[in-house]
C-alpha positions in Angstrom: -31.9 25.5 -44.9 -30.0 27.2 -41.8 -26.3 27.0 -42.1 -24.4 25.9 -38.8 -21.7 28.3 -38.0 -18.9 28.7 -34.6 -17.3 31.2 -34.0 -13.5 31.2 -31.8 -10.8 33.3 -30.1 -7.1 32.5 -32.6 -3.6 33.2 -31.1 -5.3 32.7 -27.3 -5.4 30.1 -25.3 -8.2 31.3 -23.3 -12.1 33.2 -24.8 -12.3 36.8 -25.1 -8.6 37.4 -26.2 -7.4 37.2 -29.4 -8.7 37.5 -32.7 -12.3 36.4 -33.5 -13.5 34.4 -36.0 -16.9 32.7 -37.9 -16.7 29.7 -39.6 -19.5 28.9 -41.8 -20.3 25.2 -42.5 -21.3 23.6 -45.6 -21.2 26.4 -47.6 -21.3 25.1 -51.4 -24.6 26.8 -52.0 -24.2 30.5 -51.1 -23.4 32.9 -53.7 -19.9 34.9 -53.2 -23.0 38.3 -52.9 -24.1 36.3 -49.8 -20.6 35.0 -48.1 -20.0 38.8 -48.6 -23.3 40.1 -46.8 -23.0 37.3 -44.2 -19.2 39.0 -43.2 -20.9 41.3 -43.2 -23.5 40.9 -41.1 -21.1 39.0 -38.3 -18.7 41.7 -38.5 -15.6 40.0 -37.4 -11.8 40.5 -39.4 -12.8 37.6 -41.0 -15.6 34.9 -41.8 -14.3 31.6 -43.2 -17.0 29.7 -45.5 -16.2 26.0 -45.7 -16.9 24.4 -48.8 -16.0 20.5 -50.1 -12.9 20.2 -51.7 -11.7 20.1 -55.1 -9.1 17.4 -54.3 -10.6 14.3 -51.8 -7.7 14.1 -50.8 -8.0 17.2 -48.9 -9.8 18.6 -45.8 -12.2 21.0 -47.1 -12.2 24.0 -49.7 -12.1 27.8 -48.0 -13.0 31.2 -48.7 -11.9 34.0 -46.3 -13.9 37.1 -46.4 -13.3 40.7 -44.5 -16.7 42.4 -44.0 -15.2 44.3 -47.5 -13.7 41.9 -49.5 -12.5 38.3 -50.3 -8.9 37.8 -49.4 -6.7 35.0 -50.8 -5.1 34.3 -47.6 -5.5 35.0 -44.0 -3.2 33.7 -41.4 -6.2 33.3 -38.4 -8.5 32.0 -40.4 -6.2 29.3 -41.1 -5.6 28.2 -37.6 -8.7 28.5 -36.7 -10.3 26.7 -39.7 -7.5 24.1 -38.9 -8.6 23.7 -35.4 -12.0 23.4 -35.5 -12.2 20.9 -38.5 -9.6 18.7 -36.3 -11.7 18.9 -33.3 -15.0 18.5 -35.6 -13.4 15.3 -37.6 -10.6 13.4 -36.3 -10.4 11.2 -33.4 -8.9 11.6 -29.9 -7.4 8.8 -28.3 -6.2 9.0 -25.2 -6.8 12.5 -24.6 -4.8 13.7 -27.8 -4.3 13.5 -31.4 -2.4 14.7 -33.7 -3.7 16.0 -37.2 -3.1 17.5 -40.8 -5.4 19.4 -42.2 -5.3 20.4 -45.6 -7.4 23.6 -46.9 -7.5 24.5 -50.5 -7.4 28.2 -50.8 -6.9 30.9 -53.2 -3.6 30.9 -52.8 -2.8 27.1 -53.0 -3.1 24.2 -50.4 -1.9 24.9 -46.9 -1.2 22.2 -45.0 -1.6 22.9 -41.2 -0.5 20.7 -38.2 -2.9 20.5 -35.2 -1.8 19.2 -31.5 -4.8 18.7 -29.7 -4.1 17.8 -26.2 -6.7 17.7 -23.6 -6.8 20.2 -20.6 -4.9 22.6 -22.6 -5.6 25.1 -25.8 -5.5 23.2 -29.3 -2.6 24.6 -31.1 -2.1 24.5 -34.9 1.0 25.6 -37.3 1.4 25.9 -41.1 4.4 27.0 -43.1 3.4 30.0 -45.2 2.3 29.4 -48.7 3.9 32.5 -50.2 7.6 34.0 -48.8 7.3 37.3 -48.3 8.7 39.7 -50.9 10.0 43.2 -51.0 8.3 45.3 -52.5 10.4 48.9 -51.7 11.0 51.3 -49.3 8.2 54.1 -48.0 8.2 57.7 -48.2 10.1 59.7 -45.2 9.8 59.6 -42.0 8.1 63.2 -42.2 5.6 61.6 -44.1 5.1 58.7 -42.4 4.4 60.5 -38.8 1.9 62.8 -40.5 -0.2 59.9 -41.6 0.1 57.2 -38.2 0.2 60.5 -35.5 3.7 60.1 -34.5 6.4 62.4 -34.0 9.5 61.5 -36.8 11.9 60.9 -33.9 9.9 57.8 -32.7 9.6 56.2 -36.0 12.6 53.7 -36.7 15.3 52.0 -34.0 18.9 50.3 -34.6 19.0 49.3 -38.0 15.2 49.1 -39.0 13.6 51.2 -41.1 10.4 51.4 -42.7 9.9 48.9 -45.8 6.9 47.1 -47.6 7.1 43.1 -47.7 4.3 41.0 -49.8 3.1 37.8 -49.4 0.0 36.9 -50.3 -1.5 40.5 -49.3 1.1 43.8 -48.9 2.0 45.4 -45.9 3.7 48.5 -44.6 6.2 47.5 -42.5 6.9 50.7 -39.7 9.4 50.2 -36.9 8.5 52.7 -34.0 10.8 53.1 -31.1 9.0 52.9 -27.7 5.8 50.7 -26.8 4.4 54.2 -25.5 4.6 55.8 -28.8 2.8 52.5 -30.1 -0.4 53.7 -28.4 -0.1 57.0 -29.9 -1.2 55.9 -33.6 -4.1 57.2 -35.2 -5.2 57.6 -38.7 -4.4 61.2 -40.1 -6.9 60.9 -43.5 -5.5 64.0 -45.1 -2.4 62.2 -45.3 -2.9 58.2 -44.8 -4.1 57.7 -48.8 -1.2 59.2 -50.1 1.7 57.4 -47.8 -0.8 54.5 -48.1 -2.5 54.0 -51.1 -5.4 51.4 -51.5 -3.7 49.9 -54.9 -0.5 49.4 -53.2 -1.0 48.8 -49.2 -2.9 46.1 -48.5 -2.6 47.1 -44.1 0.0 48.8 -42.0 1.9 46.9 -39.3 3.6 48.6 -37.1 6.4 46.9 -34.0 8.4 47.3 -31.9 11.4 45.4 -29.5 9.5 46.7 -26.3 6.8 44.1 -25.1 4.7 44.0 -22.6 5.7 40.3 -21.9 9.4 39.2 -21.4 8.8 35.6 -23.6 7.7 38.1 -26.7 10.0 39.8 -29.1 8.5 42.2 -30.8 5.0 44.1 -29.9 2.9 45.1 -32.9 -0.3 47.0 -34.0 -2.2 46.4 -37.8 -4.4 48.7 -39.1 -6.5 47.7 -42.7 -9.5 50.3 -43.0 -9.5 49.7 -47.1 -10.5 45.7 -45.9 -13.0 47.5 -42.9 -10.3 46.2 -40.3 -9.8 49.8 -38.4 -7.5 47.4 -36.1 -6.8 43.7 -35.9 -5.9 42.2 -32.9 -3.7 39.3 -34.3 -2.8 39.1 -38.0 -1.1 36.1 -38.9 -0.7 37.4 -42.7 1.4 40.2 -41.9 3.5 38.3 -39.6 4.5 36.1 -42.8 5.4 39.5 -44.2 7.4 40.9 -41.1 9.8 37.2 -41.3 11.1 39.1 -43.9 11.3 42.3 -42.1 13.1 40.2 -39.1 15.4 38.1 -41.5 16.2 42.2 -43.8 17.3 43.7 -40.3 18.4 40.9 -37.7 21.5 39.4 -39.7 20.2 36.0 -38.7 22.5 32.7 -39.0 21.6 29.7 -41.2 18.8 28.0 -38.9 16.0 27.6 -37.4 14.7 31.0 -35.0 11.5 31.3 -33.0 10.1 34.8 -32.8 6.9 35.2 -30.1 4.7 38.7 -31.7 2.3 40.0 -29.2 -0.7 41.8 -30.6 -4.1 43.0 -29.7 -3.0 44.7 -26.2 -4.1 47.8 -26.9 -7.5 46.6 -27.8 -8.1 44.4 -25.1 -7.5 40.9 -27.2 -4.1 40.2 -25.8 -2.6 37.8 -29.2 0.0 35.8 -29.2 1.8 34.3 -32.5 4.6 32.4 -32.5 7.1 33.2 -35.2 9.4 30.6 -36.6 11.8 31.2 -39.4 14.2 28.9 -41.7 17.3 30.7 -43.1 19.2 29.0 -45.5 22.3 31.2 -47.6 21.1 34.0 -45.7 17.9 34.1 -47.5 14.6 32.5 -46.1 13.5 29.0 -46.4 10.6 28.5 -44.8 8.1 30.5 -42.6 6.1 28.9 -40.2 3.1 30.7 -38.4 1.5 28.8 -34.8 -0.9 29.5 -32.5 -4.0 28.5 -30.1 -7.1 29.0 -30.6 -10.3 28.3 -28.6 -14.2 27.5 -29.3 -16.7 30.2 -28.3 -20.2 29.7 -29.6 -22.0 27.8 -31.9 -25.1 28.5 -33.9 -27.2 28.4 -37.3 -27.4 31.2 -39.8 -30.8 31.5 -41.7 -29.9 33.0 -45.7 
């Protein structure tokens, strides 16, 4: 029997930007061989299967696949998932409605907070299941041009330097100094497995203060070829990972801070994800990753 699938643009309010992403319904009876050759089939960062949950009390069950590999957690496959189920299931009255949606993955239940509202982008949040962790410093800054294409003196500004964070997946972590020097990156493969090996780097992220937009704060770039993700144009996982980055670096007060991270410029999918970090004794508390996302087609897949 034909699957029905949709497919949407996360962190955008409007189609064609941001990050894609298939959603595949009713997917109890496919194998994980077939969710894999369906990803990879569709091609997209990621393909979202949703299954029923374990727990009635929740919204659905999910598996996130890369056209690779199964990942445990995914940060626009999340809002996205969130978004469409809310639209899909719950009620509007009045022109809006306001929703939880609850989606059991790998990496526990996440809990995400939808706003539809109409004439404008549906918008979802969820705190991050997993604070991010560090996980050590990288090799020089030598080493690190030869393997993203830089020169050393445009890797690092201020006080950052380049660190690994974890949080459900592990990224590199690589300040650069210019938003010129951003588009410069490219992957040098005599040296990117050894600064960057597959066991220990899940993607590399790299930011910086210069934006293209005055409202963002930081500009950013992520790269995963070991997941088949030459580049990503939004990726809420590693932005769970650079709260730490942000919270190491920043000496932030006790509080609440909102962070705006554009991504995806370079590739044509202008992104947008908004930041929002809890710091409590100086450590972090709570990290809360939002976004918009928008419908783009519909269809049925035939297995």
């Amino acid at each position: 029997m034909p699957l029905q699938f949709h497919t949407l643009d996360v962190f955008t309010d409007r189609r064609f930007g941001g990050n894609p992403l298939a959603v595949v319904h009713e997917a109890d009876g496919l194998t994980s061989e077939q969710m894999q050759q369906i990803a990879r089939e569709l091609s997209l960062s990621e393909t979202v299967f949703v299954l029923k949950a374990d727990n009635p009390a929740h919204s659905a069950k999910v598996r996130i696949f890369t056209p690779e590999c199964e990942v445990p957690f995914a940060g626009h496959p999340t809002i996205g998932t969130a978004i469409l189920l809310a639209e899909l299931r719950t009620p509007i009255v009045n022109g809006e409605c306001d929703a939880i949606i609850a989606l059991e993955q790998p990496i526990g239940i996440v809990r995400v907070g939808v706003r539809l509202r109409a004439g404008e982008a549906p918008f979802a949040e969820f705190d991050a299941p997993k604070l991010p962790e560090k996980t050590g410093t990288l090799v020089s800054r030598d080493r690190l041009a030869d393997a993203i294409g830089l020169l050393p003196r445009e890797i690092g500004f201020e006080n950052h330097t380049a660190l690994r964070f974890y949080s459900g997946n592990t990224f590199a972590f690589i300040p650069v100094a210019t938003l010129e020097a951003m588009t410069k990156f490219r992957i040098n493969g005599a040296h990117w497995s050894q600064v960057f090996p597959e066991d220990e780097v899940d993607g590399v992220y790299l930011y910086t203060r210069q934006c293209v937009h005055k409202a963002s704060a930081f500009h950013a770039r992520m790269f995963a070829p070991k997941f088949g993700i030459t580049e990503d144009p939004a990726t809420g996982s590693a932005t769970v990972g650079f709260a730490g980055v942000v919270n190491e670096f920043d000496d932030l007060p006790d509080g609440a801070h909102k962070r705006v991270i554009e991504q995806g410029y370079e590739m044509g999918r202008p992104s947008t994800i908004v930041l929002t970090l809890v710091v409590e004794g100086g450590g972090l508390d709570i990290v809360r990753i939002g976004g918009n996302a928008v419908r783009v087609a519909e269809g049925s897949l035939h297995t």
